[in-house]
N, C-alpha and C positions, 0 to 999 in steps of 0.2 A: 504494500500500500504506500503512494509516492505522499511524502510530506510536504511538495512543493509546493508554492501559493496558486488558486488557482489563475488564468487569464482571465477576467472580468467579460470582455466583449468575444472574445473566443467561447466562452460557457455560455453566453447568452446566444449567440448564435448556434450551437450546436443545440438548446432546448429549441429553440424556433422551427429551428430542422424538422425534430423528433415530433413537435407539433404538427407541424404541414403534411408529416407522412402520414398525420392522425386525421387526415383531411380539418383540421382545426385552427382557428383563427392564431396570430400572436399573444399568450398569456401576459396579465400583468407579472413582470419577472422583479422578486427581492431577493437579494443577496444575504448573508449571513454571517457572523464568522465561524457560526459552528451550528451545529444541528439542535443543540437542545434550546436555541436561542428562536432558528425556526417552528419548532416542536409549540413553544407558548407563545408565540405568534400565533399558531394555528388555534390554541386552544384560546387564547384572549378571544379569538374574533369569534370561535360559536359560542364561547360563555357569554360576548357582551363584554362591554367596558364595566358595566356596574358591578358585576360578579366578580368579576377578573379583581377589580380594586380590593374585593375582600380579601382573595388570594394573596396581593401582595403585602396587604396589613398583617396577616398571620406569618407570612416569611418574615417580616422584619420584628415580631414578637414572638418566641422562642415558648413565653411561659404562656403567652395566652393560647398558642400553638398547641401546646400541650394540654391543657384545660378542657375540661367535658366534650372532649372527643372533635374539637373543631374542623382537626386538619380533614377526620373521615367525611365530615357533614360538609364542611365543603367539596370534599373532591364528589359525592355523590351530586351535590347541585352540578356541576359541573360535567358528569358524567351525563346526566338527564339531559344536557344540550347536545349529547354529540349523537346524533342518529342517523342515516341515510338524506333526510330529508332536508336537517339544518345543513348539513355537509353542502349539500348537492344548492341550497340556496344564498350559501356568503361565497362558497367559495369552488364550487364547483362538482363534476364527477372526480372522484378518484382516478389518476388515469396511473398509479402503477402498474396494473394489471395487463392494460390496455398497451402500455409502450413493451412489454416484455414481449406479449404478441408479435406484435407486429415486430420487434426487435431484433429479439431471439426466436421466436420457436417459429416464426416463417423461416429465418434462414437456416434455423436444424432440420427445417422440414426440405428445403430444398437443396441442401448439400446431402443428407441422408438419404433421397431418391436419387440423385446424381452416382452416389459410391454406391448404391445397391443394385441399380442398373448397367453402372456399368465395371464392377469386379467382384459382381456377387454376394452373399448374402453371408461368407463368413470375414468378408471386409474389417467386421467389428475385430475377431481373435486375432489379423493379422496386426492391427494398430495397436488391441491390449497387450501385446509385442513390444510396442516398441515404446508406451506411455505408462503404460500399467493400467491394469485393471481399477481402484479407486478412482483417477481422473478421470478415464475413458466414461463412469458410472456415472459423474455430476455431468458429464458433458448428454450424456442422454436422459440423463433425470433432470431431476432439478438441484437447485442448492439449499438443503435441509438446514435449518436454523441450529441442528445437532456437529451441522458440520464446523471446524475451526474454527474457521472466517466467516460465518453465519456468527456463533456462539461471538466474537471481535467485534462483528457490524453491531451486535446488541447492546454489547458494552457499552461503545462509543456513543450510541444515540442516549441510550438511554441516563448519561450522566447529567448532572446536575439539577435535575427537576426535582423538588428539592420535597415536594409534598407528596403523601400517599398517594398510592393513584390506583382507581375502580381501575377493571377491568378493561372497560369501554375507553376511560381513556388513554390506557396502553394499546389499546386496539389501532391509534390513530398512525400507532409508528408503522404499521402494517404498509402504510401509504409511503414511506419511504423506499427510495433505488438509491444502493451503494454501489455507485459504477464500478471502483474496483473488485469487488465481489463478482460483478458482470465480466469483467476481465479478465479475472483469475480462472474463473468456472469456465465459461461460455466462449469470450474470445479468446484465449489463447489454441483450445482445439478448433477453433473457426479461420484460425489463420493460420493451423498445419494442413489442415484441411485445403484450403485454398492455395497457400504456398508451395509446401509441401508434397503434395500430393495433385495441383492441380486442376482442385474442381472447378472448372468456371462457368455453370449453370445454376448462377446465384442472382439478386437484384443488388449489383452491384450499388447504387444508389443508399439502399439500406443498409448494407453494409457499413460504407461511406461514414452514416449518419451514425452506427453502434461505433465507430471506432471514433468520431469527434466526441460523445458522451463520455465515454469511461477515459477519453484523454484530456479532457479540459473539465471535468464535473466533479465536485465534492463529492458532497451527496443532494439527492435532490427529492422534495414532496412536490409532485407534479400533482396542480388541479387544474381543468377546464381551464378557472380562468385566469388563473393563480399559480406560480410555481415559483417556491424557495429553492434556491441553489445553496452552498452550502459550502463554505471552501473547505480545505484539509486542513488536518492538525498540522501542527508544528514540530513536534516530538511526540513517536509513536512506538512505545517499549511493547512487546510481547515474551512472553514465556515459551518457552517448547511446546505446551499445550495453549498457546493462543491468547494466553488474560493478559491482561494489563500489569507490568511487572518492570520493576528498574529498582537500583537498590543506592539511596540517598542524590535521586535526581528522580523529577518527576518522568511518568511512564507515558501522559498526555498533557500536551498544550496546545493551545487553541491561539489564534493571531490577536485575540482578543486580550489576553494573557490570563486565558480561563485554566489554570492548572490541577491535574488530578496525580495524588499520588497514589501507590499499589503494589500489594506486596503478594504476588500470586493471585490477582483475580480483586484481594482484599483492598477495600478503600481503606489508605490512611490518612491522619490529621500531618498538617503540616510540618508540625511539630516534628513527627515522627520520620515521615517521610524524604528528609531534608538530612536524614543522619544515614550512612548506610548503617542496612542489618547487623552487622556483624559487631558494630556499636553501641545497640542497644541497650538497656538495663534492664534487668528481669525485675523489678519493682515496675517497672511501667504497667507490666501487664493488668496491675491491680488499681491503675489511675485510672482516671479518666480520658486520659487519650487514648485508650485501646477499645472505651468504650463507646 
C-alpha cells in the first residue's frame, strides 16, 4: 500500500472516468485527508446538523460521555437516520457495488472467456503454477474481509470514530473502495493476464479507467452525487499478520497529523506508544495507560 500523497486533479479525474462508464453525471467531488474524516462527513449529513452537534458535545465531554449510557443513545439516534432511503436522498445510491461491476468483474469476465477459449479449461492449474494457488483464488473470488488486506482496509477506516457505533452505522463503511486492495487482489492478475500472457479481448477503455483509480485514489465513498476521495497515510506499519504495529514510532499517520499508535493490532496511548516495547515498565500495565 503506497504512502504517497495523492495527485488532487489526477484523483479527481480518474472518479469522473469511473463515473461516465456508470453512464452518470460529474459527482460533487470532496477531498479528505483521511477516511474517518470522510466517514463523519457522511454521517453529519444523514444525522442532520442538529444531531451531529450532540455528537460533538459528548466527544469533547469525557464524563458526560460516560453518564446514563449517552454515547449508546446517541449513536442509536443516529443509527435510525441511516437507511436506504435517507442515503439515496442527501447523498445518493451507493455506487461501491456498482463501480466493482463494471470495474472488475466485467473485465474477469472477459479475460476468463478469452483464456478459456482459447487454451482450454485447465488454463487455471497451469497459472496456479506459476502464482500459487491463494492468489490465483482472490483473483477469481472475491477479496474476503478474513483476508490480510481486507482484515488492514478495516483497521485503517475504521480509526478514530471515537463513539460506539450501532450496527447500521458501521454498515456505512460497507460503501467504501480501497483501491489498493483493488490492486493487490484484482489488478495485479489482470495485468499478467494481459501482459503476460497476452489477452487482448478486453475493453480496453475500462481497463484504462481500473488502473487511473487504484493509481491516483486513496480511498474513496462513491455516491451518485457525492464522492469523498481520500488520500493515503503517511506512515503505514504492519505486522506479518497485517495489524497495525511499529515499536516506539507510530504505525499510522494521516497528512492531517492524525496519529495512531499499535502494538500488534493493539491501540496505544501516546504515552506509551512513543517508547519502544522493549522499554516498557511492567507497573504500567496496572495504570491507566494500558487501560
Amino acid at each position: 500500500m503506497s504512502v504517497e500523497p495523492i495527485a488532487r486533479p489526477l484523483a479527481a479525474d480518474a472518479v469522473r472516468s469511473a463515473y461516465a462508464l456508470l453512464g452518470l453525471p460529474e459527482p460533487e467531488i470532496i477531498f479528505c485527508d483521511r477516511p474517518t474524516i470522510a466517514w463523519k462527513m457522511i454521517l453529519r449529513i444523514l444525522a442532520g446538523d442538529k444531531l451531529w452537534n450532540q455528537v460533538e458535545i459528548l466527544l469533547e465531554d469525557e464524563q458526560t460521555a460516560r453518564e446514563d449510557n449517552a454515547v449508546k443513545k446517541i449513536g442509536n439516534k443516529i443509527a435510525n437516520k441511516i437507511n436506504r432511503k435517507n442515503i439515496r436522498k442527501k447523498l445518493g445510491t451507493p455506487l461501491e457495488s456498482k463501480l466493482q461491476e463494471e470495474l472488475i468483474a466485467k473485465l474477469r469476465k472477459q479475460l476468463n472467456a478469452e483464456l478459456v477459449s482459447c487454451k482450454g479449461d485447465r488454463v487455471r492449474d497451469k497459472i496456479a503454477g506459476y502464482l500459487g494457488r491463494p492468489l490465483l483464488n482472490n483473483y477469481w473470488g472475491g477479496c474476503p474481509e478474513s483476508t490480510p488486506w481486507g482484515i488492514a482496509r478495516w483497521q485503517i477506516l475504521n480509526l478514530g470514530f471515537d463513539f460506539e457505533c450501532d450496527y447500521k452505522i458501521d454498515k456505512t463503511m460497507n460503501h467504501a473502495i480501497v483501491p489498493a486492495v483493488w490492486a493487490k487482489y484484482k489488478g495485479v492478475l489482470f495485468d499478467f493476464y494481459i501482459s503476460a500472457l497476452g489477452c487482448s479481448f478486453y475493453d480496453r477503455h475500462r481497463w484504462s479507467v481500473f488502473q487511473s483509480i487504484v493509481e491516483n485514489c486513496g480511498y474513496l465513498f462513491p455516491y451518485e452525487r457525492i464522492c469523498f476521495i481520500c488520500d493515503r497515510p503517511r506512515i503505514l506499519a504492519l505486522d506479518s499478520q497485517y495489524r497495525l504495529h511499529a515499536g516506539g514510532s507510530p504505525a499510522l499517520q494521516f497528512a492531517d497529523g492524525y496519529t495512531y499508535y499499535a502494538y500488534h493490532g493493539i491501540r496505544l496511548p501516546e504515552e506509551c506508544g512513543k517508547i519502544h516495547p522493549k522499554d516498557w515498565q511492567a507497573e504500567w500495565l496496572l495504570t491507566e495507560l494500558f487501560t
